[in-house]
LUMRO-782295 format. One record per residue: x, y, z of N, C-alpha, C in turn; residue number from 1; residue in three letters. Coordinates in pm, whole numbers. Example, Ala and Ser with C-alpha at 12.3 -4.5 7.8 and 13.67 -1.06 7.14 Angstrom:
# LUMRO-782295
     npx     npy     npz    capx    capy    capz     cpx     cpy     cpz  resi  resn
    1319    -569     780    1230    -450     780    1320    -330     780     1   ala
    1285    -225     708    1367    -106     714    1290       3     787     2   ser
***
This chain:
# LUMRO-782295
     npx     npy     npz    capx    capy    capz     cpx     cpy     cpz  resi  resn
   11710   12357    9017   11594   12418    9083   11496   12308    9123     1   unk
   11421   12292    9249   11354   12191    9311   11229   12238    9197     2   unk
   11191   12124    9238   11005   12143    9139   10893   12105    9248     3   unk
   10836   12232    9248   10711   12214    9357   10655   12131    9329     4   unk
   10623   12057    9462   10517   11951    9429   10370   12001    9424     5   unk
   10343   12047    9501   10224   12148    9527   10162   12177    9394     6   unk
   10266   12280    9303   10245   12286    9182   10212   12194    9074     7   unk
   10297   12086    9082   10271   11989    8998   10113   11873    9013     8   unk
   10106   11912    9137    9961   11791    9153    9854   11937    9062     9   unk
    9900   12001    9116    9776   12131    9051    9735   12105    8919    10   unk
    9817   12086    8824    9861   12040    8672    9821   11946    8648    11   unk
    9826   11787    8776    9799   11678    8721    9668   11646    8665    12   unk
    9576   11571    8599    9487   11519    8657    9424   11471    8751    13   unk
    9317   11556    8824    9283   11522    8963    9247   11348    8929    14   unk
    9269   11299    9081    9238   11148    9126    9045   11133    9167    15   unk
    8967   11086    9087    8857   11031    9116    8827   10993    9234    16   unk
    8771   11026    9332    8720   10938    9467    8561   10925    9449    17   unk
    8549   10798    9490    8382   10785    9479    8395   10742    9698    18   unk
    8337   10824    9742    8243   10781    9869    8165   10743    9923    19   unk
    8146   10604    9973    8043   10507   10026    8060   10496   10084    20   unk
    7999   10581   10198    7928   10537   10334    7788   10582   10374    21   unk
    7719   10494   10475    7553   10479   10475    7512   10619   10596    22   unk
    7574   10733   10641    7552   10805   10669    7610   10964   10607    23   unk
    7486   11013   10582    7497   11184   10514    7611   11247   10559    24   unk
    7620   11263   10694    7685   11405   10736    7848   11338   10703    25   unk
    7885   11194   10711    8046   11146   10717    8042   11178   10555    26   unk
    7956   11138   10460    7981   11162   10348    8024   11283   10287    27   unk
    7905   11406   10337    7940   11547   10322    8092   11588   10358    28   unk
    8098   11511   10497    8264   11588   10546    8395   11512   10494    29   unk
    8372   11408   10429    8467   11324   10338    8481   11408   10210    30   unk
    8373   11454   10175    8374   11523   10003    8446   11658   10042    31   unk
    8399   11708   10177    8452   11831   10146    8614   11883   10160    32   unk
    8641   11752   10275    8819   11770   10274    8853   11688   10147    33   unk
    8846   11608   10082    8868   11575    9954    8892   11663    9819    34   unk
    8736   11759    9830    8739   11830    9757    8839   11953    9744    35   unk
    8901   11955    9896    8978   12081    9935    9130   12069    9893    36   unk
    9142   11958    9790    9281   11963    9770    9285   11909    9570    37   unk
    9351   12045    9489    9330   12008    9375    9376   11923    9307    38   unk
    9449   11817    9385    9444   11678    9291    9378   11587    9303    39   unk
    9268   11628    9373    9202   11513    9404    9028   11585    9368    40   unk
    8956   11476    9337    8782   11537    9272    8663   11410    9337    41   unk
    8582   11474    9416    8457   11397    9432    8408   11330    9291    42   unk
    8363   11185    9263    8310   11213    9186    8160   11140    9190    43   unk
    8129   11101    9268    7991   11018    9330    8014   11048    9492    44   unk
    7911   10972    9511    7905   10931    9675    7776   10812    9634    45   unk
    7723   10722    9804    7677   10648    9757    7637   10579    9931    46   unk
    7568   10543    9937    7499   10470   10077    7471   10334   10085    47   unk
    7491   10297    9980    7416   10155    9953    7525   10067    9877    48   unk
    7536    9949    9919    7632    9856    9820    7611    9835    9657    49   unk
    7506    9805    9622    7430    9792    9485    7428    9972    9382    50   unk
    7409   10078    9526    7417   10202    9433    7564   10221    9425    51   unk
    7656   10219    9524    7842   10210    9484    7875   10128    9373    52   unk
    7804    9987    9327    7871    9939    9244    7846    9981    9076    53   unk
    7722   10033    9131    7687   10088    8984    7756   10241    8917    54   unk
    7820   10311    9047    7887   10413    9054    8062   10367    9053    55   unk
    8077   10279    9009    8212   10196    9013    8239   10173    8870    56   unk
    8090   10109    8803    8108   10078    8612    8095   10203    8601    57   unk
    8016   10341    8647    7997   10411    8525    8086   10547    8531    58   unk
    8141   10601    8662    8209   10679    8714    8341   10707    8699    59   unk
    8374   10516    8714    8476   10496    8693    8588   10546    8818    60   unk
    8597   10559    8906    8680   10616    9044    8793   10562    9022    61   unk
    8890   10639    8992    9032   10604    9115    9110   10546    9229    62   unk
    8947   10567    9274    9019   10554    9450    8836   10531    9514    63   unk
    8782   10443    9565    8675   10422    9665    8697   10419    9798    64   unk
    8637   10529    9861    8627   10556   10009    8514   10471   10069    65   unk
    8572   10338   10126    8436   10287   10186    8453   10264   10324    66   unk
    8299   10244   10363    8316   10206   10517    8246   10091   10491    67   unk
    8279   10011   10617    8221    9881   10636    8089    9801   10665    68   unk
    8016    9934   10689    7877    9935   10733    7788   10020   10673    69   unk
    7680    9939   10554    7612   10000   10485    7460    9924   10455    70   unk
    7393    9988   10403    7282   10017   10402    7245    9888   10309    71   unk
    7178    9748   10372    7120    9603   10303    7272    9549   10249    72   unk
    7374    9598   10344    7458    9479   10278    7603    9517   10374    73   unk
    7690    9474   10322    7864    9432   10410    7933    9503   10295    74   unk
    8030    9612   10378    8130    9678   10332    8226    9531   10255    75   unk
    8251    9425   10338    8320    9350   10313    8299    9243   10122    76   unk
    8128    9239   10130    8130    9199   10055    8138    9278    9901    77   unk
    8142    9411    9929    8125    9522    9817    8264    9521    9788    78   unk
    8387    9514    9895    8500    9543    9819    8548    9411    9722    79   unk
    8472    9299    9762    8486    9133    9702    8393    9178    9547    80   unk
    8297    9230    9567    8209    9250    9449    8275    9357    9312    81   unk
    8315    9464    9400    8449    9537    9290    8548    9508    9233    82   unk
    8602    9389    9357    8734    9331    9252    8721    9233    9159    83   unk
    8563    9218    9165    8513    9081    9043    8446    9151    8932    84   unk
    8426    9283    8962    8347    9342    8811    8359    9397    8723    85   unk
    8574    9352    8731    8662    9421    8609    8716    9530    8594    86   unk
    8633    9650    8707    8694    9746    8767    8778    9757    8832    87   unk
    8915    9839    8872    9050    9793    8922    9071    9930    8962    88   unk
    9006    9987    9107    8985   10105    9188    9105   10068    9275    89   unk
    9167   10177    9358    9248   10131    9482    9069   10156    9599    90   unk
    9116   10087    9704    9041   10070    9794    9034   10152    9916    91   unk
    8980   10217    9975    9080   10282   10106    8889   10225   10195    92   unk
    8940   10175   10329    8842   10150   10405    8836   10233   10506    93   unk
    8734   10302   10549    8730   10427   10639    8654   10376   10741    94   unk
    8648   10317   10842    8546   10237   10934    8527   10244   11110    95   unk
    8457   10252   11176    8459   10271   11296    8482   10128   11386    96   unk
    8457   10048   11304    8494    9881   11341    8595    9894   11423    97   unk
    8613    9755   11539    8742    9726   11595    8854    9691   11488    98   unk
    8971    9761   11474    9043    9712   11394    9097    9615   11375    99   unk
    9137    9514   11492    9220    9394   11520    9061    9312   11427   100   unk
    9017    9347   11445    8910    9204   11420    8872    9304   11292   101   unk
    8902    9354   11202    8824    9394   11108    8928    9448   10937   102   unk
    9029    9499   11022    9124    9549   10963    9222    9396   10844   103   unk
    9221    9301   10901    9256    9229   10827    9168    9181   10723   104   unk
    9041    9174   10811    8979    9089   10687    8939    9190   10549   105   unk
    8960    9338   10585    8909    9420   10470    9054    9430   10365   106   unk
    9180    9385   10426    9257    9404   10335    9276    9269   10267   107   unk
    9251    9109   10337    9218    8999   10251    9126    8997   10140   108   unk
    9019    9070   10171    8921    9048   10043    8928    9158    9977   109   unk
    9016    9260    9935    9119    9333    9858    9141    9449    9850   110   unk
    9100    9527   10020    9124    9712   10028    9292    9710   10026   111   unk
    9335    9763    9977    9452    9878    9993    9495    9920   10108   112   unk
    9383    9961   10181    9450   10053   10359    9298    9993   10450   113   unk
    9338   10098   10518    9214   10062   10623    9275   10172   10724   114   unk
    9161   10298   10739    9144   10404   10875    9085   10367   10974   115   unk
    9066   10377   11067    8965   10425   11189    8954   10618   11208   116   unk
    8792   10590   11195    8754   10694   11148    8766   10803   11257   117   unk
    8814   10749   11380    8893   10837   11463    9026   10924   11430   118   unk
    9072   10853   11324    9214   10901   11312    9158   10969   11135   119   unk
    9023   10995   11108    8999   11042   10987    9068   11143   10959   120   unk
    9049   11247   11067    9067   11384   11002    9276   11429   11014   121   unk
    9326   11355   11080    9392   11368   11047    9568   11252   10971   122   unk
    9475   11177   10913    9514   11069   10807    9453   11057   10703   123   unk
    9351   11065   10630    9271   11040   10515    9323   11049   10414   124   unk
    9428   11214   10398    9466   11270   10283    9600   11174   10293   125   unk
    9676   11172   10372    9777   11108   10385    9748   10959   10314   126   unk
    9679   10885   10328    9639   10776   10275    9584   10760   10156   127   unk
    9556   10847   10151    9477   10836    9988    9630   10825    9872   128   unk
    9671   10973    9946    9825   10951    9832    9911   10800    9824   129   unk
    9890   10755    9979   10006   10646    9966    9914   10533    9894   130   unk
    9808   10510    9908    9740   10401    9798    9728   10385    9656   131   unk
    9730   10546    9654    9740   10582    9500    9899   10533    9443   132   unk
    9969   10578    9517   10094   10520    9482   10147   10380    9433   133   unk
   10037   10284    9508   10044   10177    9479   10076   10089    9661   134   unk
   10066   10166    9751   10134   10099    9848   10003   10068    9968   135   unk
   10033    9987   10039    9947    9979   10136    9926   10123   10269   136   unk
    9803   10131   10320    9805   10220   10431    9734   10144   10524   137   unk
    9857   10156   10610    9728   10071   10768    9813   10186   10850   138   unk
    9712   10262   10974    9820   10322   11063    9890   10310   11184   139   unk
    9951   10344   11250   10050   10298   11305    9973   10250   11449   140   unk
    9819   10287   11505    9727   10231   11590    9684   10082   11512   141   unk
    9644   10049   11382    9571    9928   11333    9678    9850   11352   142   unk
    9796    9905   11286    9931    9756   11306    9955    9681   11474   143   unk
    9951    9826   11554    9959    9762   11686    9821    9698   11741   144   unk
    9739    9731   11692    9611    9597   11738    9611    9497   11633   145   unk
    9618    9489   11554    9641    9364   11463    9811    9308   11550   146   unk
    9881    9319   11592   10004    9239   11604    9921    9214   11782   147   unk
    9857    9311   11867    9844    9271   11972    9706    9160   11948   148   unk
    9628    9116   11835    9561    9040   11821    9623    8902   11840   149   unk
    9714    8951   11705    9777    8819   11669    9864    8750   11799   150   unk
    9897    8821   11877   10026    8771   11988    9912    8718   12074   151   unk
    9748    8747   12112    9663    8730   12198    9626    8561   12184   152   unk
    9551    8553   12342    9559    8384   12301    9449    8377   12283   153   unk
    9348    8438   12286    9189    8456   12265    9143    8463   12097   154   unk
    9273    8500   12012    9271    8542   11890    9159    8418   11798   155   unk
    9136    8309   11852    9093    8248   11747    8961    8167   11777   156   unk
    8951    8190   11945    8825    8092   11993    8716    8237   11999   157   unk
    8744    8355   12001    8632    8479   12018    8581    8488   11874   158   unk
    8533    8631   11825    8504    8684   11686    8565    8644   11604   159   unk
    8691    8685   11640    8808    8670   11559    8811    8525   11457   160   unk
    8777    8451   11562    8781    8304   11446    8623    8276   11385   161   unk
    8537    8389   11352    8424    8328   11274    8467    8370   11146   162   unk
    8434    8285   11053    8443    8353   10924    8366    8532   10883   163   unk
    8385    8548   10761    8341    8691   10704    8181    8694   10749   164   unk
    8127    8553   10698    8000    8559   10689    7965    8486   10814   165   unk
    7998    8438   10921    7962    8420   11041    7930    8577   11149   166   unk
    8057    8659   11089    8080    8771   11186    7948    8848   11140   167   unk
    7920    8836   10981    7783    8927   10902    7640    8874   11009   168   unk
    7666    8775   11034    7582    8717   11106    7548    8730   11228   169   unk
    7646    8736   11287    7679    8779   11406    7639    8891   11459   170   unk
    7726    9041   11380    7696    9141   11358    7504    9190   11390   171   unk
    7477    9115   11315    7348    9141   11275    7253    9102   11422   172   unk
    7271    8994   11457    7195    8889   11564    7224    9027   11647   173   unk
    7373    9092   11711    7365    9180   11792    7291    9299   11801   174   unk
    7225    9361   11657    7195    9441   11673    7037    9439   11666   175   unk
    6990    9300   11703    6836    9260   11737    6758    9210   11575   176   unk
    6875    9187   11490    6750    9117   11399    6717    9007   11365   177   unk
    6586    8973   11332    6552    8836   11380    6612    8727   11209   178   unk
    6588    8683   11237    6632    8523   11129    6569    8592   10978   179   unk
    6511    8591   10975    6436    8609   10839    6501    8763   10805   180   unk
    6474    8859   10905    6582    8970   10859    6647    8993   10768   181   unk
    6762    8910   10852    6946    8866   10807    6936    8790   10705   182   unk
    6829    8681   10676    6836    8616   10576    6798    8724   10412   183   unk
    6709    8817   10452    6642    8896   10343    6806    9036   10277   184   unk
    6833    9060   10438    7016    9131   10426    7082    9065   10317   185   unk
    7074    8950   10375    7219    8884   10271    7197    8815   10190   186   unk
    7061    8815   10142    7044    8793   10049    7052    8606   10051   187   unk
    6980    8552   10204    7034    8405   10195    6922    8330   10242   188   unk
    6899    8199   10263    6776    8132   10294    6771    8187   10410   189   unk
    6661    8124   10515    6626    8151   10620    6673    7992   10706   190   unk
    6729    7880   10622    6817    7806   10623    6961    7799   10660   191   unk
    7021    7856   10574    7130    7907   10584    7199    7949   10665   192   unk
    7122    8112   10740    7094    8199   10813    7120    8055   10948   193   unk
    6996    8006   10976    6994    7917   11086    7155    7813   11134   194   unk
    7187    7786   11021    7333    7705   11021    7459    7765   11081   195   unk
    7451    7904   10993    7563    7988   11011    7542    8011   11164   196   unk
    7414    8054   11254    7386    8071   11416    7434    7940   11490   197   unk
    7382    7801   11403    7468    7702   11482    7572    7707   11516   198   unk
    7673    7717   11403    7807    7715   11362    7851    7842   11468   199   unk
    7816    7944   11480    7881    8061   11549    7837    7984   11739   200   unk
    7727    7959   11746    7696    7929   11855    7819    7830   11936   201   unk
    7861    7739   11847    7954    7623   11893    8132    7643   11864   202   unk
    8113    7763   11773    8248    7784   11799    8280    7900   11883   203   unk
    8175    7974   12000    8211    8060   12079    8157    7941   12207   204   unk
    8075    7872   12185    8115    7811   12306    7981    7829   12401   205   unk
    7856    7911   12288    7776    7896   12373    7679    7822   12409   206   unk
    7571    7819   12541    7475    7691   12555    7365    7653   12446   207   unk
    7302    7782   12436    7206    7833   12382    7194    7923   12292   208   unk
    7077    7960   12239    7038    8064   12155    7032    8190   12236   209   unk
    7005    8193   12346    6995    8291   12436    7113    8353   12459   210   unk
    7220    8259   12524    7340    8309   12507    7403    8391   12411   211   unk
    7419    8296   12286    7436    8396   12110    7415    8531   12154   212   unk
    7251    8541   12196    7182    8663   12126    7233    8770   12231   213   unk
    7278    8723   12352    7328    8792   12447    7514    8855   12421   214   unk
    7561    8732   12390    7717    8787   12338    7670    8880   12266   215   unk
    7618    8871   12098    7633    8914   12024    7585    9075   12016   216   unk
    7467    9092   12130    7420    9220   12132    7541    9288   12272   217   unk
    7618    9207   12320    7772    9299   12414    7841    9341   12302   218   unk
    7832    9237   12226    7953    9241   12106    7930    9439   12032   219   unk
    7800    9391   11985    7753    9542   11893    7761    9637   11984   220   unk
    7740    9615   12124    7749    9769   12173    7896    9788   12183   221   unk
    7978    9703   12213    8112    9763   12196    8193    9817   12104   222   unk
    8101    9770   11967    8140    9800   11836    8048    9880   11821   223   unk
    7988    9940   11858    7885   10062   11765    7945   10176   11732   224   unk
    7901   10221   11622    7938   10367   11581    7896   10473   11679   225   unk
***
C-alpha cells in the first residue's frame, strides 16, 4: 500500500520559517501561503537585519525567507552574519534583484536557493521543500541568466565585477544617497565609503563623480522593485 505523502507531512513536525523582508504587504503574503500548508509554521517575520538576527538565536527557524533589500543594511551581509552566529538555518533568498548579477553572490556567501519574486507565487513552496532536503534551488530562469552572464563579455568590466561591498555602494550612490549616508548604512567611515566610490569609479571606467552618480542612479532604476 503507497503511503500518502500528504498525510505524512501532516504528522511531521512542521518546518520553522522566519521571514525577512523590509516590506509589510510581501511579508503578510509570504506568511500566509506558508502558513497554508501543514508542514510548514510562520514563526517570526522581521524587516530589519539586526531584528532577523535576533529572531535567528531565539526562534530558532528552519528555514529563513530573505530578501536582499532591507531596512539599514544588505540582505547579503545578514546571510554572512547567520552563518557566523552558530545558527545553521537553510537559506532561501526571495529577491527582486537582477539575478545574473545577484543570484550568485547570495549563494557564495551561503543561501541555499535564490527566487525572483516574480516567479514567487508559483515556486516558493516548491523550494522551500527542496532546501529543506538539503539540496540547492535556483530556477530554471536564474540558471539561464547566470550561464548567459557568464558566456557574456561584459561579465566582468560592468556591476558584475565590483565586489559585494562595492555593488552595496553602488547600490546606494544610485538611489541618491549622499557619502555620509552610506557610510552611517554600513556601518563604515566616511573614508572608506570615499575609496570604495574611487575604486568603483575606475573599474567601470568612469571620468568623474558625476558620471558614477549618473550610471549608478540608470543602474537602480533598472533594478528597482
Amino acid at each position: 500500500m503507497k503511503t500518502d505523502e500528504s498525510a505524512l507531512r501532516s504528522t511531521a513536525i512542521p518546518v520553522r520559517v522566519l521571514i525577512v523582508d523590509d516590506h509589510p504587504l510581501v511579508r503578510e503574503g509570504l506568511a500566509a501561503r506558508v502558513s497554508a500548508h501543514p508542514d510548514l509554521q510562520v514563526c517570526g517575520s522581521a524587516a530589519a537585519a539586526d531584528e532577523a538576527l535576533g529572531l535567528v538565536r531565539s526562534a530558532r527557524p528552519a528555514l529563513v525567507l530573505l530578501d536582499l533589500a532591507l531596512q539599514r543594511s544588505s540582505g547579503l551581509d545578514l546571510i554572512k552574519e547567520i552563518r557566523a552566529c552558530g545558527s545553521d538555518p537553510r537559506i532561501l533568498v526571495v529577491s527582486a534583484y537582477e539575478e545574473g548579477l545577484f543570484a550568485g553572490r547570495a549563494l557564495r556567501a551561503g543561501a541555499d536557493g535564490y527566487i525572483n519574486k516574480q516567479e514567487l507565487q508559483a515556486t516558493v513552496i516548491e523550494a522551500i521543500r527542496t532546501v529543506m532536503r538539503g539540496e540547492r534551488f535556483i530556477s530554471t530562469t536564474v540558471t539561464q541568466r547566470l550561464a548567459d552572464r557568464a558566456l557574456s563579455r561584459e561579465f566582468a568590466s560592468g556591476p558584475a565585477g565590483l565586489t559585494d561591498r562595492e555593488l552595496q555602494v553602488f547600490e546606494r550612490i544610485g538611489r541618491g544617497r549622499a557619502t555620509r549616508e552610506i557610510a552611517a548604512e554600513l556601518h563604515l567611515s566616511v573614508h572608506t565609503i570615499e575609496s570604495h566610490r574611487e575604486k568603483i569609479r575606475l573599474k567601470l571606467n568612469l571620468r568623474n563623480g558625476t558620471e558614477l552618480q549618473q550610471q549608478a542612479v540608470l543602474w537602480a532604476l533598472e533594478n528597482s522593485r
